[in-house]
N, C-alpha and C positions, 0 to 999 in steps of 0.2 A: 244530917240527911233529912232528917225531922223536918226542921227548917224550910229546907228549900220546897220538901214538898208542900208545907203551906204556905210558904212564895207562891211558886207554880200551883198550886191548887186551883186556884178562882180560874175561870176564863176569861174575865176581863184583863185579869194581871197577864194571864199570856200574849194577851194579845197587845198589851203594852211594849211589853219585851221583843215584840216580834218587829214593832214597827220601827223601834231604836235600832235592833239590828240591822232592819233592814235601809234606817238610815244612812248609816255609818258607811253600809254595802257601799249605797248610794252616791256617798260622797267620795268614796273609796273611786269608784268608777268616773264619775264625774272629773276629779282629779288625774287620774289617767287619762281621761277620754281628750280631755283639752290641751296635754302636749303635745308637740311638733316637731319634727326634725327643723333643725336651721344651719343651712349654710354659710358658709366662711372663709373672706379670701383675706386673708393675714400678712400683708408684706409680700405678695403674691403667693403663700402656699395656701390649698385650701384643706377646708377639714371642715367636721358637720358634728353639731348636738343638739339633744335632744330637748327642750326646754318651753317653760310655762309663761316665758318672755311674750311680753305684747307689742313691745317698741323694742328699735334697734339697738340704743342706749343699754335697756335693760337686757337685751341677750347679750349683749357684748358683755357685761357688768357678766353677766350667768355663767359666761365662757370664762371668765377670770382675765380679763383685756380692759385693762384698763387706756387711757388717750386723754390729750391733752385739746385745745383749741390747735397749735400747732399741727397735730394730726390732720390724715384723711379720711373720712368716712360719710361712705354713702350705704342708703340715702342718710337726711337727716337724721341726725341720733333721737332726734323727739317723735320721726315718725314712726308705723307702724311698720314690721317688719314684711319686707317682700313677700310674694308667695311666687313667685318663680325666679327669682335672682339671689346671688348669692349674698351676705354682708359686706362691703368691702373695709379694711383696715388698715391704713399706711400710714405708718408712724413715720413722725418727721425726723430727720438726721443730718448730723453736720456736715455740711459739702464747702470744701477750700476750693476757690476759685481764685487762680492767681492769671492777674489781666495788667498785660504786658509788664512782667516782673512783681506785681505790685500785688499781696496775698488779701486775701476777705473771706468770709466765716459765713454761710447761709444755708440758717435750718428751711431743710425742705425736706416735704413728704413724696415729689415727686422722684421719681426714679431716673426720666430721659431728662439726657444733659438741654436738648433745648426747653423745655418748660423752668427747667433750676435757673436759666438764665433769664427766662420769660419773668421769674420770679423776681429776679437780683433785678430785673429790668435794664439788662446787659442785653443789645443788639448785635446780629453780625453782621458785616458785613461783608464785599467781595473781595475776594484774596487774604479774607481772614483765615488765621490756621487755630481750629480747636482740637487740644488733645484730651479725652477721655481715661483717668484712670492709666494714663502713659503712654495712649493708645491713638493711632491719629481719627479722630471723628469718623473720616469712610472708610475705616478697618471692620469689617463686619462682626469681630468678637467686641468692638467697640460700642458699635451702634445696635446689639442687642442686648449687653449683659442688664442684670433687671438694679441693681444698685450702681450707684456713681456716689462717689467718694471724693473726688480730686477732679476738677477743672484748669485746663491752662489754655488761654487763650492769647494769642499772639494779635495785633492789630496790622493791617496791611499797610504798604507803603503805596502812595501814587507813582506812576513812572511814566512820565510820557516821554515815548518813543520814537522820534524820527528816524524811519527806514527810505531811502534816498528820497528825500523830501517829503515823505506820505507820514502825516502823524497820526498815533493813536496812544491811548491811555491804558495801563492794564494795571492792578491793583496787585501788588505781593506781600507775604508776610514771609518770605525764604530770608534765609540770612544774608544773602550776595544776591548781586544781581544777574550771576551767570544763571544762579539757581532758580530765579525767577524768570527770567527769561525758558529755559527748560520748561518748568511749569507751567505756561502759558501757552506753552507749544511751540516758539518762535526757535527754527531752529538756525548753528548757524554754519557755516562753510569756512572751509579752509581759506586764508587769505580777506576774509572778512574784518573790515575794519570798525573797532566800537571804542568809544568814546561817554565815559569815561571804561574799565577793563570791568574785566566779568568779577572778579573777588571784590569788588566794590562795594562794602558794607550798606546793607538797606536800614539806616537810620533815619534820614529824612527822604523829599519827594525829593528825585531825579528826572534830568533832563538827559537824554541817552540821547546818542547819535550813532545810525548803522548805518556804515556803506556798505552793500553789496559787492562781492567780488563776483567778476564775469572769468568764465571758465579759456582761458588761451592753449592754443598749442603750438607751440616753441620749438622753431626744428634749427638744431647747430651741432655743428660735429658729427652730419650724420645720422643723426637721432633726433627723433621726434618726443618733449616734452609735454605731456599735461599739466596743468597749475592754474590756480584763479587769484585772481588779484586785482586792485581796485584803482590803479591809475588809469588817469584820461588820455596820457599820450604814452607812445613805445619804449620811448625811454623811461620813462617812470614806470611802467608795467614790467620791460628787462630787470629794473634795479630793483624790483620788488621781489622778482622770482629768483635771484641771486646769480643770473645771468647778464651784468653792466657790459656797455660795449667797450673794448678795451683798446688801447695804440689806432691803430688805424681799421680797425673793425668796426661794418657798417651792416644797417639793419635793412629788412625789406616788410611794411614802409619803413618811410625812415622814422629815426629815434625823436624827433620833432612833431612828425604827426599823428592824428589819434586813430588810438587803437581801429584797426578796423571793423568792420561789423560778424564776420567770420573768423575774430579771434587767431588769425596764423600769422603768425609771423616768424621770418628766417632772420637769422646770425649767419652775415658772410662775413669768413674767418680771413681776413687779409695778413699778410706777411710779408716782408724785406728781406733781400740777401745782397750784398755785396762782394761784388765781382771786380776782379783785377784782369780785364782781358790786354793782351799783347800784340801789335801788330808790328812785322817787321817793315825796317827801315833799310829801303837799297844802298847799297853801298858801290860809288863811284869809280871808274878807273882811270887811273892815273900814268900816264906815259912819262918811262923815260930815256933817255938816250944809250945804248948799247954799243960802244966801241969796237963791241969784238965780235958784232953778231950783221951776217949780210943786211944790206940796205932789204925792205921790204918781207924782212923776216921780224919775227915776233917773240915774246917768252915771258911768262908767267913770272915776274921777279918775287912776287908775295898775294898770296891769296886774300880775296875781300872777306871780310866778315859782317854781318848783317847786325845793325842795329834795333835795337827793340824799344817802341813806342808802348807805354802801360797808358790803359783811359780804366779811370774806375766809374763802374757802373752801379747804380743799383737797381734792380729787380725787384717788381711788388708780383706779385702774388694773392688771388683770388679763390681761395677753396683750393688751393695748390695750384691752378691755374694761371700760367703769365699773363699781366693783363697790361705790363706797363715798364717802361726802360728809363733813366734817366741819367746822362754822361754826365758827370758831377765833374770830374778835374783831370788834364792829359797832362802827361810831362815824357819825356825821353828818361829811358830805364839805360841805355848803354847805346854811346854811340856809334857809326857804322864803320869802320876799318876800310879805305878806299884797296883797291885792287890795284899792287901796281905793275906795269905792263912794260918790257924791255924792248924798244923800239930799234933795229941794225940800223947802224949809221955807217956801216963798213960798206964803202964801195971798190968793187970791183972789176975791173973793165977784161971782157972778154970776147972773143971776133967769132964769126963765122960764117960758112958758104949759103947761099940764096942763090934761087934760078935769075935773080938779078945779080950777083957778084957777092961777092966777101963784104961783112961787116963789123965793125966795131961797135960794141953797145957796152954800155955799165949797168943800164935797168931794162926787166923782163916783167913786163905786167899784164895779164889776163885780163881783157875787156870786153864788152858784147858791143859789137861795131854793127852800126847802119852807114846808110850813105845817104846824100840829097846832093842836087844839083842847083840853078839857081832861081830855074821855075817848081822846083820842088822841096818846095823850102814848109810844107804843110800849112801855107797860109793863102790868100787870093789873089797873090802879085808874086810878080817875081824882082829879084836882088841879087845884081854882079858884085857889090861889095863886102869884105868882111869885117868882121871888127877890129883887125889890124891893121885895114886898108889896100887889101890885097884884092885881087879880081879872085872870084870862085872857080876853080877850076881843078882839072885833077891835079892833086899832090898839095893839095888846100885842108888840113883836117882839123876840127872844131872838137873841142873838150869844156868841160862842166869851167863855168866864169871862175870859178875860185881856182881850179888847176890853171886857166889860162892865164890868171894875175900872175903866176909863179912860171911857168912855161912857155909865153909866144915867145916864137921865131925858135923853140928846139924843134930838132929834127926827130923822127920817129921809123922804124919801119913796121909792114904790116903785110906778111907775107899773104901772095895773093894781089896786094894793091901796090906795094910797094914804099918807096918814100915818100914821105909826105910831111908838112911843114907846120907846127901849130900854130893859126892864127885866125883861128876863130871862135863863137862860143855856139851853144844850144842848148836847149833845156834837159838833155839827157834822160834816163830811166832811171826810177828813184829807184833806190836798194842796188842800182848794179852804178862797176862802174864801168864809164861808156866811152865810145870815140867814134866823133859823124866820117865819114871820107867822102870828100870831096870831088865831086865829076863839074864835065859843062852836060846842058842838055842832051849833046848829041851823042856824048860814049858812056852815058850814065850807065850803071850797072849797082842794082839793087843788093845790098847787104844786110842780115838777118841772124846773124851768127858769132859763136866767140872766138877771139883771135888772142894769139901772145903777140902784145906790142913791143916792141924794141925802140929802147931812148937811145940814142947814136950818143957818141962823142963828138965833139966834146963835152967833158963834164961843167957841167953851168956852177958858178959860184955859188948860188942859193939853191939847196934841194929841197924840197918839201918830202919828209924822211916817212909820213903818214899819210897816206893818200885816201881820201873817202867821202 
C-alpha cells in the first residue's frame, strides 16, 4: 500500500497512468466503433454479422464460409464489401444432365436449369422436352424450386406433315407420333386417314401424310347416318363407313361418282321376289252323236275342266316399292279337259193341223225370219234369180250358205207364210239363227219376228244334226 502510494504520489506519474488508460479506452472504442453488420445470401438463405472485414473474401472467411473458384460470389471476393447489398454465396454442385439417354456430371453454382445448360453449353431447341428434377420444365413447382439436381432433356424429332397437300414442319420430342401431333395442337376426326399410324415411334424425321375426312350424311333404311370419311367417290365413301352397296342396291349419286358437295347421300334398298302366277286355259267342246236323244236336243255328256298356264315372274322392288316385272319362262301346269257335248241324232217324224192343212215335219227349229223381195234385196238393183236358179217369188226362202250346202230344195213351213222352198242364200244375223221369206214386189209383206220352222218330210239323207 506503501508502494503504490509512492507510485501514485508524483503528478507526473499520474498523469502517465491516466493517458495509458485512457489509451487502451481508446482503442477499446475504436475497435468497436469500426464494425459493421454484413449481409448474407448463402445458397439463397440470408443471415447477417457483425464484423471487422473490409473485403468480401474476408467476411466471408469471418462468417466461417469458406468457397472454392468453382463457387459464386459477388461482388468480387477481393473487393470491398457492399454497403447496401447483401454478400452473395452459391456454392457449386453436382447436376446429372442426362441428353437423350446419355448421362453427364456438371458442377454448377447455378440454381435455374437454363443457365446449368447455358453452362454444359447445351442448347434447346423447338419441341424439345426438359424435365427438371422429374418434373416437366413448365410445371411451375419445376420452374421455381431454388436447387436442380437432375436434368433430362429429350431432343426433338422433325416431322413434316402433309395435311391434303398443305405442308408444314412441326418439331417433337413425344414418344409417338399421335402424341405429337396432340401437342402441336393438330387435331384429328373420326375417319381421318394418316399415314404412317399415330403409335409410330419418333426415333428418326418423318414424312406424315393426313387426309381429311369430310363429314357425310347417309340416309338407308329409313334412317339418317352421320360419319366422315375420306373417299373421292360414293362408293368408296359407302365402303368406308361400313355401308357397301349390296346385290342390286343403288345409291343416289351413283357409287361411281364423286361425293357430292353437300355430303348426302341415299342407299336404295332394291329387292327380288319370284312369282309363279297362273292363268287359265279354256277348255274346248266337243260333240258327239247321241242315239237316243231327239234331233236338235243337247246334254252335257262330261264337264270341261280348265287348264292352267304358270309364267314365272320376277318382281324388283324399290324401298318396297314395285318398280319393275320380268316374264322369265311360261310352260302349261295341266292341260284343259275339253267339254263333251251329246248331240240327238234321234229323228222323229210328227204331223199336224195349220190354217193351211195338216203337216208332216221331223225338225222344229226357232228362227228370227225377215223377208225381201227382188227389189228389195238391201242393195241398188234389183235380182229375179236365186242361188239355186229359181225365180224370187213367194214360197222361195233363203238360209245362211253353209245350211244351204246341206238343205236346197227341202221343204219348210212357216206358220203365217206358209210353205216355202230352200233355195237360196243371204247374209243372215250374226248370233241368231235366221230364214229370209221370199215375196215378188207386189205382195211383199215385211217380216221382223221369230217363228218355229217346220222341215217337212221327207227326211233327206244327209242331216246336219248341229245347226249354228
Amino acid at each position: 500500500m506503501d508502494k503504490l502510494r509512492i507510485f501514485l504520489g508524483s503528478k507526473s506519474r499520474r498523469l502517465q497512468i491516466l493517458a495509458v488508460v485512457l489509451g487502451i479506452a481508446g482503442s477499446i472504442l475504436v475497435y468497436y466503433g469500426t464494425a459493421q453488420t454484413v449481409k448474407f445470401v448463402i445458397d439463397g438463405k440470408q443471415e447477417s454479422i457483425r464484423s471487422h472485414a473490409q473485403t468480401v473474401s474476408a467476411a466471408l472467411h469471418a462468417a466461417g464460409y469458406d468457397f472454392t473458384s468453382d463457387d459464386y460470389v459477388w461482388p468480387n471476393p477481393e473487393s470491398k464489401l457492399p454497403q447496401n447489398a447483401p454478400v452473395i454465396l452459391n456454392h457449386s454442385r453436382t447436376v446429372h444432365v442426362i441428353l437423350d439417354g446419355q448421362s453427364h456430371e456438371i458442377n454448377c453454382y447455378q440454381p435455374m436449369a437454363a443457365n446449368i445448360l447455358a453452362k454444359a453449353d447445351i442448347k434447346l431447341y423447338p419441341g424439345d422436352s426438359l424435365w427438371i428434377d422429374g418434373l416437366p420444365a413448365n410445371n411451375q413447382a419445376a420452374s421455381t424450386q431454388n436447387v436442380t439436381r437432375r436434368l433430362r432433356l429429350k431432343r426433338s424429332i422433325a416431322i413434316t406433315l402433309s395435311i391434303d397437300g398443305a405442308r408444314q414442319i412441326i418439331h417433337s420430342s413425344a414418344a409417338t407420333l399421335g402424341e405429337a401431333l396432340w401437342e402441336a395442337g393438330i387435331s384429328l376426326y373420326a375417319g381421318d386417314k394418316i399415314d404412317p399410324g399415330l403409335k409410330t415411334s419418333l426415333t428418326e424425321p418423318l414424312d406424315v401424310t393426313l387426309k381429311r375426312s369430310r363429314a357425310l350424311a347417309i340416309t338407308a333404311d329409313g334412317s339418317t347416318m352421320s360419319t366422315r370419311v375420306v373417299g373421292d367417290t360414293v362408293g368408296e365413301v359407302l365402303s368406308e363407313a361400313g355401308l357397301p352397296l349390296q346385290g342390286l342396291d343403288y345409291s343416289e349419286p351413283a357409287e361411281s361418282e364423286i361425293v357430292p358437295r353437300d355430303g348426302r347421300i341415299k342407299i336404295v334398298r332394291v329387292s327380288e321376289e319370284v312369282l309363279i302366277e297362273q292363268k287359265p286355259l279354256p277348255f274346248d267342246s266337243q260333240f258327239e252323236p247321241d242315239p237316243e236323244t231327239e234331233i236338235d236336243q243337247q246334254s252335257v255328256v262330261e264337264e270341261g275342266t280348265y287348264g292352267i298356264l304358270a309364267n314365272r315372274v320376277r318382281v324388283r322392288y324399290a324401298e318396297g316399292e314395285e318398280v319393275a316385272r320380268f316374264e322369265e319362262s311360261e310352260w302349261t301346269a295341266s292341260d284343259p279337259r275339253p267339254r263333251i257335248i251329246g248331240y240327238g241324232t234321234k229323228v222323229v217324224v210328227r204331223t199336224m193341223d195349220t190354217p193351211d192343212g195338216p203337216i208332216e215335219y221331223w225338225r222344229a227349229v226357232s228362227m228370227y225370219a225377215t223377208s225381201y223381195s227382188p227389189c228389195r234385196l238391201g242393195v241398188d238393183y234389183c235380182s229375179y234369180n236365186t242361188a239355186a236358179g229359181a225365180t224370187l217369188r213367194k214360197g222361195i226362202v233363203a238360209v245362211l250358205v253353209r245350211w244351204y250346202l246341206d238343205m236346197v230344195w227341202q221343204q219348210v213351213y212357216v206358220p203365217g207364210y206358209g210353205v216355202g222352198t230352200i233355195a237360196d242364200t243371204g247374209g243372215g244375223i250374226p248370233g241368231r239363227k235366221w230364214i229370209d221369206l221370199g215375196y215378188e214386189d207386189d205382195d211383199y209383206v215385211s217380216w221382223h219376228n221369230w217363228v218355229t220352222v217346220y222341215f217337212l218330210t221327207p227326211v233327206p239323207e244327209y242331216i246336219p244334226y248341229i245347226l249354228n
